[in-house]
Each structure stands twice: as structure tokens, then as C-alpha cells.
C-alpha positions as CSV (number, residue, x, y, z in Angstrom):
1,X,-69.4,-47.8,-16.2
2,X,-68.7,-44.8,-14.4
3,X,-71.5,-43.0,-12.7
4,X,-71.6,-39.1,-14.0
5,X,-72.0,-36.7,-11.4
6,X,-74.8,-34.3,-11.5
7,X,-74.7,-30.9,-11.1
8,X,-77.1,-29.2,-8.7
9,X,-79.5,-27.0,-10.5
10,X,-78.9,-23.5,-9.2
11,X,-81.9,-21.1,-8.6
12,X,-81.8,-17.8,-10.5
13,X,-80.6,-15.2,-8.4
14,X,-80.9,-11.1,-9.0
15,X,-77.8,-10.8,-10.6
16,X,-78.9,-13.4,-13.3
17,X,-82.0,-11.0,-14.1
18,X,-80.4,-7.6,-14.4
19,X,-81.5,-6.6,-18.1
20,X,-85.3,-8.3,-17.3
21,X,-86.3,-5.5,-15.1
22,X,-88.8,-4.2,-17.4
23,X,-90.6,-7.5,-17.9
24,X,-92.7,-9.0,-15.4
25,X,-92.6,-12.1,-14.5
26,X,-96.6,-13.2,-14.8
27,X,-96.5,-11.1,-18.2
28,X,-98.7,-13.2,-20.1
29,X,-97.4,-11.6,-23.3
30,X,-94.9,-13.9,-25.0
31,X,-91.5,-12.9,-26.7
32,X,-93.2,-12.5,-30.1
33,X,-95.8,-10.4,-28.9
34,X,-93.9,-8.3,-27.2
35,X,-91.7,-7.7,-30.2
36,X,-94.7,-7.3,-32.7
37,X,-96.3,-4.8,-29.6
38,X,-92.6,-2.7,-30.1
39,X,-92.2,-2.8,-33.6
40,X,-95.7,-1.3,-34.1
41,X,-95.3,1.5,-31.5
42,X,-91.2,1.8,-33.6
43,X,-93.1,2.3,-36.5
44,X,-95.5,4.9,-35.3
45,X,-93.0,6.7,-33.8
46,X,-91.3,6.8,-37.1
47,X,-94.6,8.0,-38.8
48,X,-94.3,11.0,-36.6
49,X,-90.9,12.0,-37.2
50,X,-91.3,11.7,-40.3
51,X,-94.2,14.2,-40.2
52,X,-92.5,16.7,-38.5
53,X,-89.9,16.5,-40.7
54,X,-91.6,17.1,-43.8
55,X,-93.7,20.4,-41.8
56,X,-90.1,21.7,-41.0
57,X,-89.1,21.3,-44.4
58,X,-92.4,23.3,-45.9
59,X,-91.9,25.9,-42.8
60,X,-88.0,26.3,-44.2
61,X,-89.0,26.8,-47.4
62,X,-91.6,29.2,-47.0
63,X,-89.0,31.0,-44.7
64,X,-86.1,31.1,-47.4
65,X,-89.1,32.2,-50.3
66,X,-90.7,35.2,-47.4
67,X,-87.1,36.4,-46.9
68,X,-86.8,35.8,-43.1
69,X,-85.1,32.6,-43.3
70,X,-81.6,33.4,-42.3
71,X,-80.5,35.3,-39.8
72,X,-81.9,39.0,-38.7
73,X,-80.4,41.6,-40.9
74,X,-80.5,45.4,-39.7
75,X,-80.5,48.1,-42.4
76,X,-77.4,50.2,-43.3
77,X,-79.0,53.5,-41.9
78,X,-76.1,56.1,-44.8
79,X,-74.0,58.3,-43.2
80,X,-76.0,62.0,-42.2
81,X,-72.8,64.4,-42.6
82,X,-73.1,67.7,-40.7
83,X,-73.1,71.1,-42.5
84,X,-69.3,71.6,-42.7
85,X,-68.9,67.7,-43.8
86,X,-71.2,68.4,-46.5
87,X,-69.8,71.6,-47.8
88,X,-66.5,70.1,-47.8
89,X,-67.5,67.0,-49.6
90,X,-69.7,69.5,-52.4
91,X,-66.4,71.2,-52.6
92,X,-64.2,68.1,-53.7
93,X,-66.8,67.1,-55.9
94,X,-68.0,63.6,-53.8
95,X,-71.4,65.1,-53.6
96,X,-73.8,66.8,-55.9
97,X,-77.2,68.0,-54.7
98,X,-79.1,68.1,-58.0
99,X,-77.7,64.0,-58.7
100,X,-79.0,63.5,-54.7
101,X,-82.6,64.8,-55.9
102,X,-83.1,63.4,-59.2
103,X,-82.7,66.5,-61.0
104,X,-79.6,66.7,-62.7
């Protein structure tokens, strides 16, 4: 028989450990734990969006229901015509003084 050739064992080097950055190597947490340990703090996390979420739903509501939930809206201010404008427009009819204050 023929004698296989073994393979030297190589040593890890830095480029072999470039996504383990983040985990020490004396952690005495193992895979699992670490996993449950992100999970919980995923879930949490989660919790408190969620929270928000619901607040900024109430707070949108209670915005559209108060009337200041879109954007600002100025008042039409009406026109103020001048003396001649106004005699004019009394003339052609467009504007009637009694109608104006509730009279006629």
C-alpha cells in the first residue's frame, strides 16, 4: 500500500477571521448563547418600534380629527375694493349693500 501524504495543518491567520471581529476569542458565551442573548435584545427592539408606531398612529389620528393634520392652510383674506371699484361694481349690479349686510 501506498503511504498517503499528510497535509500540514495550517494556523489561522487574520485574513481567515475577518467577519469574527466582534467576538472575542476567551468569550465564554457559546454560539447558542450568543444567539438566544440577540434574539432577546431583536425582540425588544421590536417591542419598541412597535410602540412608537402605534403612539404615531394615535398622534395622526388625533391630528386628522383636530384639523391640523395636513399641511398649513392660510385663509383667503376677500378682495377689499377701493371706492371707485365698488361704485362701479354697485353699478353693474355684482354688488349689493343691503345683500352684504343681511338686510335685504
Amino acid at each position: 500500500m501506498e503511504e498517503e501524504q499528510k497535509k500540514p495543518v495550517e494556523k489561522p491567520t487574520e485574513e481567515s477571521n475577518e467577519g469574527l471581529e466582534h467576538v472575542p476569542e476567551d468569550s465564554n458565551l457559546s454560539i447558542v448563547e450568543e444567539a438566544k442573548k440577540v434574539r432577546d435584545e431583536i425582540k425588544a427592539e421590536n417591542d419598541r418600534r412597535e410602540t412608537i408606531l402605534k403612539d404615531e398612529q394615535k398622534l395622526r389620528a388625533e391630528e386628522l380629527l383636530a384639523g391640523t393634520g395636513g399641511g398649513a392652510v392660510a385663509p383667503v383674506e376677500p378682495k377689499v375694493l377701493s371706492d371707485t371699484e365698488y361704485a362701479e361694481a354697485m353699478e353693474r349690479g355684482e354688488v349689493n349693500p343691503l345683500k352684504d349686510d343681511g338686510i335685504y
